[in-house]
N, C-alpha and C positions, 0 to 999 in steps of 0.2 A: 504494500500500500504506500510504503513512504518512498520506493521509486517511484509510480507511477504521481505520486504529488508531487514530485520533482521534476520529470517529463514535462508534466501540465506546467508546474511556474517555467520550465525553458521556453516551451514554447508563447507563450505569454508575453513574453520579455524579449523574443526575435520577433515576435509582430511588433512591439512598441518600439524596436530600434528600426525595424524595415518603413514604421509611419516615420519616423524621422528622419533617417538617412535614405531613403526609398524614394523622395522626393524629384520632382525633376531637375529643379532647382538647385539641389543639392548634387545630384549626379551627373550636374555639367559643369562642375566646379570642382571635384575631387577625382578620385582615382577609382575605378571599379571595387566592387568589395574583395577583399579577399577572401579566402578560404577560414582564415582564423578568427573567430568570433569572442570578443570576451565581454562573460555576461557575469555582471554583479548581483547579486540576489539580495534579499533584502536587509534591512540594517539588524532585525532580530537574528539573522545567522552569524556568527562568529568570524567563519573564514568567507573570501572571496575564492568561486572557483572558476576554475578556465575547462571547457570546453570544446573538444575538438569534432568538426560535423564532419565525418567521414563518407566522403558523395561517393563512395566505390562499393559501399555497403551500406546493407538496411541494420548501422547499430550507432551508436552514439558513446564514445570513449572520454571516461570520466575519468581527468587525472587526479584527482584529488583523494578517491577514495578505492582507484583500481576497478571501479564495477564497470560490466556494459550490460546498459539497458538496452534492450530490443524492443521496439516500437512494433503493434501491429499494425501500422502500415507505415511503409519507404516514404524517408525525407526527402525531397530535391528540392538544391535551390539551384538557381537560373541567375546569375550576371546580366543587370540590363545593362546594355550600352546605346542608348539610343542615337546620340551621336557617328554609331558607325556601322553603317550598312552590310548588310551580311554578301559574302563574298560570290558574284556572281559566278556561274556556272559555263563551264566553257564547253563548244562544241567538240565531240569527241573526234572530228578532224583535225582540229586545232591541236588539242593533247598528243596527238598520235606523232603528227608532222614535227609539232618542240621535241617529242622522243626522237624521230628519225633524223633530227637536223643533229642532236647534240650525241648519237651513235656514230652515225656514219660518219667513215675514214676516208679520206681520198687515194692510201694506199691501198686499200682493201679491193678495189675496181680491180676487173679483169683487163690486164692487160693482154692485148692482140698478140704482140710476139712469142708468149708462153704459150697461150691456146691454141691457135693457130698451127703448133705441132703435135696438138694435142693428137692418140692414135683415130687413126677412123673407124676400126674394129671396136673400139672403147664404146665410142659415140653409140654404134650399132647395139651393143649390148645392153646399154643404158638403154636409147629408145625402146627396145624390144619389150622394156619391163613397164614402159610406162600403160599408166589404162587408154581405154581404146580412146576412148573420148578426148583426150590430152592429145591422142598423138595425133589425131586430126584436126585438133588447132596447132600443132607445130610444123605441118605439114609447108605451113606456107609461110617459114623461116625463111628460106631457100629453095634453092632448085634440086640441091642433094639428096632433101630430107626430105623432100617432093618423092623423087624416084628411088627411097629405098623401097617400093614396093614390087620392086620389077628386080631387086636386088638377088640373087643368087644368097651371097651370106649373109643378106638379113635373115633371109628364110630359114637358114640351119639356127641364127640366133633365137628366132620367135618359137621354133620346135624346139630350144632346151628349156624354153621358161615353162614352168608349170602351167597346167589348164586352172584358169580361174572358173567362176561361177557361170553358166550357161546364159545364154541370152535368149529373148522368145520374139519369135516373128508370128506375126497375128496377121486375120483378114476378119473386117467388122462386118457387118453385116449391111450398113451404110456407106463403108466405103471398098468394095470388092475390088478393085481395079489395084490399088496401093496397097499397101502392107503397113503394120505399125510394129514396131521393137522396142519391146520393155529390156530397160537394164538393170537387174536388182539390184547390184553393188551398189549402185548412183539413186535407185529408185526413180529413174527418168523413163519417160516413154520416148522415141523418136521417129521419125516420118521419113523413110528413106522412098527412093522413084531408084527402080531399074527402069534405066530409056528402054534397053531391047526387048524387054517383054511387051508380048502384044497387047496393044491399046485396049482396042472392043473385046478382049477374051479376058475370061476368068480363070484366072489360076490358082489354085489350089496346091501350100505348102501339103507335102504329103510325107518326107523322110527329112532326114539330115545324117552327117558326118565329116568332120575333120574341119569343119565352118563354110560347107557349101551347105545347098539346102533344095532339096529338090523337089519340084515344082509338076502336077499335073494339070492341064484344061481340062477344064469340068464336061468336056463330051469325052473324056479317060481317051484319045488321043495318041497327043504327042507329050511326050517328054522335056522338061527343061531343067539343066540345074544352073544355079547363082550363087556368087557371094554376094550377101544382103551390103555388105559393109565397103567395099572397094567395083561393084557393080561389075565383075565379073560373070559373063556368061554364056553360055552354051547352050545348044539347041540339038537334042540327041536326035541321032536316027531314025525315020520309020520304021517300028517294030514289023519282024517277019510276021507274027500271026496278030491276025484282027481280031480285036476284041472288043466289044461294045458294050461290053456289062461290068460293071466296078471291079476294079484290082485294089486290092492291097500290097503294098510296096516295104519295101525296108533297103538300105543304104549298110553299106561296110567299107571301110579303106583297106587296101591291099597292103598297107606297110601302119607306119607312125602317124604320115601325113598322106595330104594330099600329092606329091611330090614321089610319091609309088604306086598313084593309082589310086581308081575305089569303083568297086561293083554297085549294080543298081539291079534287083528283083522285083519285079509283076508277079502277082499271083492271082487266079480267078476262080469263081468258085466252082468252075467245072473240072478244074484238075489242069488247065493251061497256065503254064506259067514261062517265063526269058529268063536270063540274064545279060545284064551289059554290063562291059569292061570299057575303061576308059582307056587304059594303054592299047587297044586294037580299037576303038570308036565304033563298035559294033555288037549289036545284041546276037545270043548263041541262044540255041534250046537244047542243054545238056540232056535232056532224054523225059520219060513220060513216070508221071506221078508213079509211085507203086502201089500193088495191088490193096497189101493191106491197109492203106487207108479209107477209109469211108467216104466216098463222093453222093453229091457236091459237097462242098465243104460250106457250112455256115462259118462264115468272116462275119467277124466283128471289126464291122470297119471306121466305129467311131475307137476304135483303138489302134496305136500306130506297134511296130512290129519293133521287138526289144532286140539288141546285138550285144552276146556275151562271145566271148571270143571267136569270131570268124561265122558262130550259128545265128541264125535268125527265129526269132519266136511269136506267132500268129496265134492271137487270140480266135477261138470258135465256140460256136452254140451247135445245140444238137448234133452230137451230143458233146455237153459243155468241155471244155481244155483245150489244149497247144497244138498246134502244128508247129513244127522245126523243120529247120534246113540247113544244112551245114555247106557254106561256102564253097569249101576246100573240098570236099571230099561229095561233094553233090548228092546226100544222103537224107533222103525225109525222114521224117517219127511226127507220132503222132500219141500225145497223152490224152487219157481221159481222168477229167479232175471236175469232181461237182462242183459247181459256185454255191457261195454262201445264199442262203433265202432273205427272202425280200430285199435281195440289190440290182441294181437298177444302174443305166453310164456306169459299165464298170471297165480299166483299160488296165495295160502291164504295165509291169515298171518294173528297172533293175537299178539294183544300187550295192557295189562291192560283189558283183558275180552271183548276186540272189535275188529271184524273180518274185517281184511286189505285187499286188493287184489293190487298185482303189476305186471306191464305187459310193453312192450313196446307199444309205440301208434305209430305208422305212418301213415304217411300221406304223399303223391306225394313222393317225395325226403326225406324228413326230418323223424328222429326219435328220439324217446325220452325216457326216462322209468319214468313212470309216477306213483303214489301211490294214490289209492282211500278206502275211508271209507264206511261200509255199514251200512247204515240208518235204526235202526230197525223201525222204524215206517212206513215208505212206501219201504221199503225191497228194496231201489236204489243204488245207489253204487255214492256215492260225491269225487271229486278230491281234496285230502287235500295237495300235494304235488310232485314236477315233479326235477328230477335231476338236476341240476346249466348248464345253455343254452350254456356256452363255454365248458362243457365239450361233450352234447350233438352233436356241429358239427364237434366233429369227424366223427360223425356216417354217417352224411349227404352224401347220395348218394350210403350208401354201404348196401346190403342185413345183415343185423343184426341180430344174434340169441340168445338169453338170457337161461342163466340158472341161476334155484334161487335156494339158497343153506340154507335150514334153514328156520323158519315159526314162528317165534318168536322173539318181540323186537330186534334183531340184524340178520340181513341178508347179505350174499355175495352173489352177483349179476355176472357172468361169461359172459362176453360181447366179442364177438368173429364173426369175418366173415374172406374172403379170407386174407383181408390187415390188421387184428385187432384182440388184444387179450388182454383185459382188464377184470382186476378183483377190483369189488368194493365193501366198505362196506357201508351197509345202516342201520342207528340206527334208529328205527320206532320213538320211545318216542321223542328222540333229533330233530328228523329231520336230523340227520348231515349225509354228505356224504363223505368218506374218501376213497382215492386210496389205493389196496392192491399189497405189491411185489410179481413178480412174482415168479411163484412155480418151481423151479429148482433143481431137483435131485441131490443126492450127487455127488462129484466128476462131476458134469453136470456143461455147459453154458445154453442148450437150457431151455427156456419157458416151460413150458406141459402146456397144453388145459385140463380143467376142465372138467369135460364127464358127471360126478354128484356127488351127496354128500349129508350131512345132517348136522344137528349142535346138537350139545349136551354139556349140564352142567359137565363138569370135575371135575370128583368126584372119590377120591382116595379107598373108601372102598363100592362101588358099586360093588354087585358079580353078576354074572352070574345066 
């Protein structure tokens, strides 16, 4: 009780020195208060004590008898200075530029006659790591760094550097004629124009490898492959046999890169199927389906065909599982593997040499897109993972249709009904689920709906 009646007279007695010295009068005539306040208590106390207001803590340091009172609630006191205006606020250009003026050295500058022998093999290594998007605005440094794409040992440089994250080439639904290219890394969409592709014809990404990307007209025709990124392209052969009923395709390189080749397979659902080879520019028909497969073949042709070493693997219905093809040794199989019940857009996927499948599952109301593994040992399909359950009920209640973009450790998933249009990424390896922004054309606000696509390694010296 006798602190908190000591509390009460301090305070008491900094209000009647703050009415007197507080003044305005008074505070354009003296010197700001200090920190050290000394306060006289009254004539019936004995001693004078001194007081220190500690503004770093909520306590009050009493030297005279050692105690510290703790106040239920923090003191502040406040310095007027009204005489001097609080210190304006500089533009964060302004800051930036005083730092850079009082850093920089004028020794520091690159002098010409050191670089200038700098090696050129260096140079080439360096560019080869940078990201794609960088090296396209450096492109137009020079004229050298213009035509390292035509380079010989760029090209052995660009195949040592690691494969980074895949890129996906799209076709909307609004704009068929263009293509669009998401780049996860960057999270950017981009709008690239192959001149040589036909104007008034629809193409249809349909495979990828090595960072070409191969392309069908939607009357299943003629053949085309491209690089999306350096506008590389090529206009394959009239196939020997006609076919006017949907193929499904898959793509293989014949070596590391492009730079050794890469095969192209048609397949149809009567049991015809090519090959073409790019080192002879010519399709072959190594020989006729074997017996023990079950013709016609139901393709699953909203799913793109997986490539583990040199084999190709064709999703089918009735009866549900794989068809394979082995490149090299031109040898069909054919698995039969039940699909899971109630799913629905379901397509392969491989990731580390084991064959994925992703599909929406429903059930009553509820939808989900779920990811299963296929057990080589009893040929079942296991549930290793199902998309994050709040993102899942948006779905709840609505007719959901999926499209998979991609067949390889990284997938975009195109989720769309009357009231929804969502695009996601799905990293097989990570497990991780990321939302992608929407694809909006230049000069555009609207959305575009995903129609189809494919994913491919972007790779600057991949030809045609």
């Amino acid at each position: 009780m006798d602190g908190l009646a000591m509390l009460r007279q301090l305070i008491r007695e900094v209000q009647e020195l703050y009415e007197i010295y507080g003044s305005p009068y008074y505070l354009q005539h003296q010197r700001p208060t200090q920190q050290l306040l000394l306060v006289h208590h009254p004539p019936q106390q004995k001693k004078n004590r001194c007081c220190f207001l500690n503004l770093d803590y909520d306590s009050i340091e009493d030297n005279s008898c050692d105690t510290i009172m703790k106040a239920k609630k923090s003191l502040s006191f406040k310095t007027l200075e009204p005489c001097k205006p609080p210190p304006a606020k500089r533009a964060r250009k302004v800051r930036n530029h005083g730092r850079l003026s009082s850093t920089t050295n004028p020794a520091e500058e690159m002098d010409q006659k050191i670089w200038k022998e700098f090696p050129e093999d260096l140079f080439e290594t360096v560019i080869a790591r940078l990201p794609i998007a960088t090296f396209f605005r450096f492109r137009s440094v020079c004229r050298n760094w213009n035509s390292l794409l035509d380079s010989h040992s760029f090209s052995q440089h660009c195949a040592r550097v690691p494969k980074g994250q895949p890129w996906f080439y799209t076709i909307t639904h609004e704009n068929v004629n263009t293509g669009a290219m998401y780049d996860p890394s960057s999270k950017k969409w981009h709008h690239p124009t192959i001149p040589s592709l036909p104007a008034k014809m629809i193409m249809l990404p349909v495979a990828s490898a090595g960072g070409l990307v191969c392309f069908l007209d939607i009357g299943h025709r003629n053949f085309y492959v491209s690089n999306p990124l350096t506008h590389s392209f090529k206009e394959l052969p009239s196939r020997s046999v006609k076919v006017w009923s949907r193929v499904a395709v898959g793509m293989t390189l014949n070596g590391e890169s492009t730079l050794d080749g890469y095969k192209i397979l048609w397949v149809a659902c009567d049991g015809e199927f090519e090959v073409y080879d790019s080192v002879t520019n010519s399709w072959t028909r190594p020989g006729n389906m074997p017996g023990n497969i079950k013709l016609p073949l139901s393709l699953n042709f909203r799913s793109q065909a997986v490539t583990i070493g040199g084999t190709l693997y064709f999703m089918c219905t009735d009866p549900d599982g794989i068809v394979s093809y082995n490149m090299e040794t031109g040898i069909w199989k054919q698995f039969i593997i039940p699909t899971p019940l109630y799913l629905s857009d379901q397509t392969l996927v491989e990731c580390g040499g084991r064959i994925m499948l992703v599909g929406l599952l429903s059930k009553n109301a509820a939808t989900c897109v779920c990811v299963w593994e296929l057990q080589k040992m009893t040929l079942l399909w296991k549930e290793v993972d199902r998309m994050p359950n709040i993102w899942c009920l948006e779905f709840y209640g609505k007719h959901v249709r999926m499209t998979c973009l991609g067949n390889k450790d990284l997938l975009m998933l195109s989720l769309r009904s009357r009231q929804l249009n969502r695009l996601v990424t799905y990293d097989v390896a990570k497990r991780e689920w990321l939302k992608v922004p929407g694809c909006v054309l230049p000069r555009g606000r609207k959305r575009q709906w995903i129609a189809c696509g494919t994913a491919f390694d972007p790779c600057l010296t991949a030809l045609a």
